[in-house]
Structures are given as C-alpha cells and as structure tokens.
C-alpha positions as CSV (number, residue, x, y, z in Angstrom):
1,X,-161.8,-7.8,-68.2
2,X,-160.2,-4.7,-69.7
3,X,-158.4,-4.7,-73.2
4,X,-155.0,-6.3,-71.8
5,X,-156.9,-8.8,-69.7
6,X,-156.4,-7.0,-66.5
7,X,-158.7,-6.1,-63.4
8,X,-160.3,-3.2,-64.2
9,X,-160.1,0.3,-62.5
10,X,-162.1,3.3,-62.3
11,X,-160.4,6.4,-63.0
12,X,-161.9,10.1,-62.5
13,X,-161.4,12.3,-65.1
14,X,-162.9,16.1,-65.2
15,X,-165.8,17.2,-67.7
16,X,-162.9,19.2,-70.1
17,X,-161.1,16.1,-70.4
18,X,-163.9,13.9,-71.2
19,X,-165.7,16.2,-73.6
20,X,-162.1,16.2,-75.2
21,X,-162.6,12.3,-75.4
22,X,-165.8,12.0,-76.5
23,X,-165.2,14.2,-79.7
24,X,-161.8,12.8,-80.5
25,X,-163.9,9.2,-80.1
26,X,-166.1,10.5,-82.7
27,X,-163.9,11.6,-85.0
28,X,-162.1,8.2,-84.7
29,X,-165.4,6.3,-84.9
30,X,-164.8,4.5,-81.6
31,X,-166.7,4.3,-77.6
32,X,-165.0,6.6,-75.2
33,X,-164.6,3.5,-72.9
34,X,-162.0,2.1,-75.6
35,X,-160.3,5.7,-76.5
36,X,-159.1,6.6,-73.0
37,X,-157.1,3.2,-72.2
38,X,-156.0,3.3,-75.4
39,X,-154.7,6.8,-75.1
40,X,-153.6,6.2,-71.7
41,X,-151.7,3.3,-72.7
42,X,-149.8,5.4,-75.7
43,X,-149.0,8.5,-73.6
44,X,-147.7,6.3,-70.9
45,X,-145.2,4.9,-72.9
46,X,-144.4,8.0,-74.6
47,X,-143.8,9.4,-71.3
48,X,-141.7,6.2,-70.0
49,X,-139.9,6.4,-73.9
50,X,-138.7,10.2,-72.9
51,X,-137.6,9.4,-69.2
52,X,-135.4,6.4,-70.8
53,X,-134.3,8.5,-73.5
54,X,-133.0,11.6,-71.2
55,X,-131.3,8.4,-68.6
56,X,-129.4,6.9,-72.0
57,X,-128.4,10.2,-72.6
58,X,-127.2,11.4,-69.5
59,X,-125.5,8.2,-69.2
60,X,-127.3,6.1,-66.6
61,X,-128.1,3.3,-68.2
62,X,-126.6,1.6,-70.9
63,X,-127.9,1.2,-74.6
64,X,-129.1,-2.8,-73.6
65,X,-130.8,-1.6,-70.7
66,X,-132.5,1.4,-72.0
67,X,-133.9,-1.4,-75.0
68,X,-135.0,-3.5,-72.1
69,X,-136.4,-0.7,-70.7
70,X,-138.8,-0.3,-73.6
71,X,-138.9,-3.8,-74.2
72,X,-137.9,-3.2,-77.6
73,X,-134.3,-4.9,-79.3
74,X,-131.5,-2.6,-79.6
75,X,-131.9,-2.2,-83.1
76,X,-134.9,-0.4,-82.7
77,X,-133.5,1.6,-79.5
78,X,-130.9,2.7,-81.8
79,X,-133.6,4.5,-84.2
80,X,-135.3,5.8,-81.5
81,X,-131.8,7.4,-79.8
82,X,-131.3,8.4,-83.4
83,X,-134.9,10.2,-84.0
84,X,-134.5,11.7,-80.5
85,X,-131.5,13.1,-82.2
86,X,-129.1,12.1,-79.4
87,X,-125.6,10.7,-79.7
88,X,-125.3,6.8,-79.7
89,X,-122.5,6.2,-77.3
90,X,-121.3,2.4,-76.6
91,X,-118.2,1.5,-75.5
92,X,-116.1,-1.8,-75.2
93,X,-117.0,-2.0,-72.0
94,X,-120.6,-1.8,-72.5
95,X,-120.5,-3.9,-75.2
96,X,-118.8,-6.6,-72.6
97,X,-121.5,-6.1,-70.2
98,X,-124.1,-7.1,-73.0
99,X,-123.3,-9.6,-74.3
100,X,-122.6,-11.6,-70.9
C-alpha cells in the first residue's frame, strides 16, 4: 500500500529527473521511493491551488466553491485569494447561494 493507502502505480520518470530526486532525497535525509509521491502530491495541489485561483478570479466559480475545491474552509481560501494578491469579490447573491 502506498502512503495514502492506495493501490500502487508505477510511474516512468527519465534519469535527469531521478538524479534530481535522489540528491534532493539526500539532502532531506529520506528514500527516493518516499520523496517523489510526496513531491508529486505537493506540486499537484499547487497546480490544482493555481487553476482554482485563476477560475475564482475570472469569476467562475464562487468563493464556497473554490474552498471546496481545495477542500479547505473559506477562511483559509480567503488568505490564499489574498496571498495570490487577487481581489476578494462576494456578493449578496453569492453569499445566498452559500449559505443554502
């Protein structure tokens, strides 16, 4: 079983990319096995964090939605719209649809 209790895959990676891992899992003191989910699992949320960022701010989704989106309460989706430096916009109507 892998680290989140799922089935495990095999991924290919090239020889650049997993010389890059094994001296990053030296530096961190950790098997190369357990950096590259780990790293996978942080740049794909940083990448899934960006694409709900850039929907909130073109204004496809709503502030609740993008926080579900993360999984994360609206508090925290609040800081992270602020530290993406983007405009908090939430209207009465918005504000309707989440609390229903």
């Amino acid at each position: 079983m892998g680290l989140s209790g799922g089935k495990m895959r095999a991924v290919k990676v090239n020889d650049t990319l997993f010389k890059e891992a094994e001296k990053m899992s030296k530096a961190y003191g950790i098997k190369v096995d357990e950096l590259i989910p780990a790293a996978l699992r942080q740049g794909l949320f940083t990448l899934n964090e960006r694409t709900v960022l850039e929907l909130y701010r073109v204004r496809k989704i709503t502030l609740q939605k993008a926080a579900e989106m993360l999984s994360i309460d609206i508090w925290e989706m609040i800081e992270r719209i602020k530290n993406a430096d983007l405009h908090i916009d939430y209207s009465a109507e918005e504000l309707a649809e989440d609390l229903r």
